[in-house]
N, C-alpha and C positions, 0 to 999 in steps of 0.2 A: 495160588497167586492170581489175582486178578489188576485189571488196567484200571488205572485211577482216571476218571476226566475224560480227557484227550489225550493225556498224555503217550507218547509211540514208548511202544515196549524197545530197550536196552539190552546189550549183550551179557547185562551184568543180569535181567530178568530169565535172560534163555538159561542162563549158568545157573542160577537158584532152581531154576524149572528141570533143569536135566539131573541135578545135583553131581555138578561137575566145576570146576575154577572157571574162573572167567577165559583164562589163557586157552585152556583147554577148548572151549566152548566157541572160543574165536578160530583156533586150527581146525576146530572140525567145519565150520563155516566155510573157510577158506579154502576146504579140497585138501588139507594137509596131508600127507601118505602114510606121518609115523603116531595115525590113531587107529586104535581098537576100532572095529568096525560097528559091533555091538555100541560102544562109546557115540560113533561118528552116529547112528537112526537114534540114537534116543537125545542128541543134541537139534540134529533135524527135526526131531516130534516138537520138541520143544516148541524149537522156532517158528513152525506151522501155528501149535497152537495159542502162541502168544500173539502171532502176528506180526512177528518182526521181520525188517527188512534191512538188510544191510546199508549204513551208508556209504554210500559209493564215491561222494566228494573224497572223505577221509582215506577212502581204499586207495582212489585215485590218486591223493596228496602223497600216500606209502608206498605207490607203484610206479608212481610215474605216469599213469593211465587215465584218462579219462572214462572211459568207456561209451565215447560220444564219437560219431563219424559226421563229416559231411559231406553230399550229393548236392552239388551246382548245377541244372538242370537247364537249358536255353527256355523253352516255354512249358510250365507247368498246367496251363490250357488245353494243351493237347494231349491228349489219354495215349499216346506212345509214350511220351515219357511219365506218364503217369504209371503207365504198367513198369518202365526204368525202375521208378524209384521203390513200387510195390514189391519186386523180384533185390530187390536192394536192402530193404526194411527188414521182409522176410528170412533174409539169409543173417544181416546182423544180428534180429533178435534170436536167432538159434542159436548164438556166441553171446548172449544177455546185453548186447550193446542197442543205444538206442543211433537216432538217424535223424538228424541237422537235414531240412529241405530248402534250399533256397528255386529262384526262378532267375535267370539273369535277363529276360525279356529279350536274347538277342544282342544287350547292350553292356560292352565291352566295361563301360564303365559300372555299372552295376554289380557285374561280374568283378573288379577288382574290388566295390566295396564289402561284398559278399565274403571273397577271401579273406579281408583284413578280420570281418568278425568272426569266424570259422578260428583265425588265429588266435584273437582275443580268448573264445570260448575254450583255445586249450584242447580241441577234439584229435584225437588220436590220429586223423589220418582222414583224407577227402576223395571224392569220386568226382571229376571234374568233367563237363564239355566245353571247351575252350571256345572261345564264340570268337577273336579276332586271331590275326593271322600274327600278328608281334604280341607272343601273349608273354610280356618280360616278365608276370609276377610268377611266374612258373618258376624262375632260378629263386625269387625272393620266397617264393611259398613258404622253407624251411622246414614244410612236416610232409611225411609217406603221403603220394596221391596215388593215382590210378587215372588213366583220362580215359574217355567214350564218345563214342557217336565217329562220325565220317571225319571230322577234322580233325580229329586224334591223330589224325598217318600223318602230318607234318611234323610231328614230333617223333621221329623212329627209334630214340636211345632212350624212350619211355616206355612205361607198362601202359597198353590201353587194349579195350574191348570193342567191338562193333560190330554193324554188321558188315558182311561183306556185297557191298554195292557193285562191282564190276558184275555181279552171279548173279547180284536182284538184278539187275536191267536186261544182261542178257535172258535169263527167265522171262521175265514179262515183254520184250522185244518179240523173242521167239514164240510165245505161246500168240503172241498178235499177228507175226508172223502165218502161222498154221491157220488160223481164222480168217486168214486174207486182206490182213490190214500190214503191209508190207513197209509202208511209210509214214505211220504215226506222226500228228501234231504234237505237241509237247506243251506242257503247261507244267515252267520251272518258278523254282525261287530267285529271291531278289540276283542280281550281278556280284553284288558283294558277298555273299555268302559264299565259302569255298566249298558247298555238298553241292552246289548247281554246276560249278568247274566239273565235279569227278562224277556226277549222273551224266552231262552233258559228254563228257570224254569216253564213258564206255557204248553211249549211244553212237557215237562215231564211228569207235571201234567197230562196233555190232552194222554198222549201215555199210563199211568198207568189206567187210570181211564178205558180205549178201552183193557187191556190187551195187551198190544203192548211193548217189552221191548222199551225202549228210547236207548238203546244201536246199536242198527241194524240202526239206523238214519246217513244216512252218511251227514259228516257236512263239508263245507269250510269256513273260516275267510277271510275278505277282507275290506276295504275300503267302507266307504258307500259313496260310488260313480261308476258311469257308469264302469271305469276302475276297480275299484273296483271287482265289478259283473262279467264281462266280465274274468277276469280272474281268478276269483272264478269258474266261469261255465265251464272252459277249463278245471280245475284240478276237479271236477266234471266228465266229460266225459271222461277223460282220466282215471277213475277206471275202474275197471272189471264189468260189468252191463249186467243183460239179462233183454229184453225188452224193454219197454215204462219207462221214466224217468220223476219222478216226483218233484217237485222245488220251496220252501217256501222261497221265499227271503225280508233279515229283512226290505228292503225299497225296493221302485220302481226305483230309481235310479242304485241299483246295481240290479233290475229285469231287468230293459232296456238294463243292460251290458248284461246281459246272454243270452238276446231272440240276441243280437248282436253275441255271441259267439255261439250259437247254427246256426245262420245262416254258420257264419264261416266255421263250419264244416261239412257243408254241410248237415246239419240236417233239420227238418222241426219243426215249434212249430205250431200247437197241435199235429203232426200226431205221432212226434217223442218225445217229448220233452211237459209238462206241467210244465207251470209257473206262481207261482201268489206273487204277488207283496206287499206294504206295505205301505203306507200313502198314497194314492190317487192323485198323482200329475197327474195336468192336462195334459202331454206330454202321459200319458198313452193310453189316448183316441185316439190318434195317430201314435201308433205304428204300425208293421206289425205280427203280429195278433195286434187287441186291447189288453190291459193288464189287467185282469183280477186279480182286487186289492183290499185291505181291507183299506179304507178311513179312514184317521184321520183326527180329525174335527178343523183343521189349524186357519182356521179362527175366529171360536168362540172362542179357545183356546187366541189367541189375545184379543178379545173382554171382555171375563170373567176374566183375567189377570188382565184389566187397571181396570175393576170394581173392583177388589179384591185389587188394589193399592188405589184407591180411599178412599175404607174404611179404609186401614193402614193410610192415609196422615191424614184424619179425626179424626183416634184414636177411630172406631166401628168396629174394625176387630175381627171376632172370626175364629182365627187360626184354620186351617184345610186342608185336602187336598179334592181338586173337581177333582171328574174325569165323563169324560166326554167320552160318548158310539162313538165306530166306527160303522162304515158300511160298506157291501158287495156291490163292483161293479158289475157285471158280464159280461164281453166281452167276447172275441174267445181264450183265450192264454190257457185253460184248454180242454185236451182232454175228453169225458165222459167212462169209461172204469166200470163203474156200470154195474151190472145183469141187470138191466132194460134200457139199452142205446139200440139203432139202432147199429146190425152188423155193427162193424168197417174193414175198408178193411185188409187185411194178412199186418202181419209187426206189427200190435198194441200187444203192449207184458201187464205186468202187471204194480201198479203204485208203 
């Protein structure tokens, strides 16, 4: 038998090809349990060599299933959630399902237009990061989700994944800490954002617990983005400062702006200037210094997502939130200004 045209080979071609009923030929397709095995590889060969692919609307139409997910993602610009949705793709296509990507820009409303088409499209079940703090279409959703990222913990009697930020800040507090930079500047996201509330409250925590008022912390707000950063770091330098300058920013993308703005002004980073960074995107490793960054774990955070959607679609979900441990990078972007460093030349002030 051969393909005519263009035309896509038919379950009724695989069944001529295997010399088996068409019925037959559809159970072995299917994973059915009560076929000959011998039956089930020579209905498979078939289908290989015909080049048939099941259609999946129709299966969909008999199952219930789409076999379609969708991931709501805040900015698909920034390669954290790029890697999100890579570790998300990856794990659905090992269950043959594909992966709905939207971006909600941050904007609340985009995000609801997002979910209406996710419903429209009938997808089995969604990964969401909720971007406002009354996110009502949550009760209207109607299908399995799963939520991610920092603002998931306001919803506690849902499934979500994340990482766990109270453990990234003190990680990179402390490692600044040890290096002699005891009172970190900060370079956060906008006031509205609730991941600048919960970076902001573990840095607290972390300054109380050392004896360190939280108040002496000088802070700038910006854009979590390169421009962002960049001009966070200007208004930054342009304070009143003696010495070496020290610099915890809420991402690496708005750390990339700064080591940008600190070249600007003719500064040097480590010599002048320490800065460490905040999800571990891979452009860090590239910088001038390296960026010396507390990694979020992007990718599993994808991966753990579709599993935690998986059991909602199924109905063995036990509601909860997963969070999941960062890690320290360490490259050149951190001066060492500890009692135990190697004399630093004149010019190195305190952190």
């Amino acid at each position: 038998m051969t393909k005519r045209g263009n035309r896509r080979p038919t379950i009724i071609d695989v069944a001529a090809k295997a010399g088996v009923s068409k019925s037959t030929a559809a159970r072995a397709l299917a994973g059915a349990a009560n076929i000959n095995p011998e039956t089930r590889e020579r209905v498979l060969r078939a289908a290989r060599l015909a080049g048939y692919e099941r259609n999946h609307l129709a299966v969909g139409m008999r199952s219930g299933r789409s076999g379609l997910l969708g991931l709501v993602i805040p900015d698909i610009a920034n390669p954290f959630w790029a890697e999100v949705a890579r570790g998300a793709q990856d794990r659905a296509a090992e269950n043959d399902i594909s992966l709905l990507v939207f971006s909600s820009d941050w904007d609340p409303a985009k995000e609801a237009t997002h979910l209406r088409a996710l419903r429209r499209a009938r997808v089995d079940g969604a990964i969401i990061n909720p971007v406002s703090d009354s996110f009502d279409d949550l009760d209207r959703f109607g299908l399995p989700f799963v939520l991610i990222g920092s603002s998931a913990e306001r919803f506690p009697e849902t499934s979500s994944v994340g990482s766990d930020i109270a453990q990234a800040v003190r990680l990179g507090l402390d490692h600044l800490a040890a290096k002699g930079h005891a009172a970190p500047s900060l370079i956060l996201g906008p006031k509205s954002r609730l991941a600048r509330a919960r970076f902001l409250r573990s840095v607290h925590q972390h300054c109380i617990e050392r004896d360190i008022d939280p108040a002496i912390l000088a802070i700038e707000d910006g854009e979590y983005t390169v421009e962002g950063g960049r001009l966070a770091m200007q208004r930054l330098l342009s304070r009143a400062h003696v010495g070496h300058v020290a610099v915890f920013a809420a991402n690496d993308m708005m750390a990339i702006g700064a080591l940008m703005a600190v070249r600007e002004a003719g500064l040097s980073c480590p010599d002048d200037v320490s800065i460490l960074g905040f999800d571990g995107i891979p452009a860090g490793a590239f910088t001038t210094p390296g960026l010396t960054t507390i990694a979020k774990p992007g990718r599993e955070m994808g991966i753990r997502a579709v599993e935690g959607l998986f059991d909602e679609i199924e109905g063995r979900s036990e509601h909860g939130r997963i969070y999941l441990p960062c890690r320290l990078i360490e490259r050149a972007s951190l001066a060492d200004l500890s009692a135990s460093a190697p004399q630093r030349k004149a010019g190195a002030g305190r952190g």
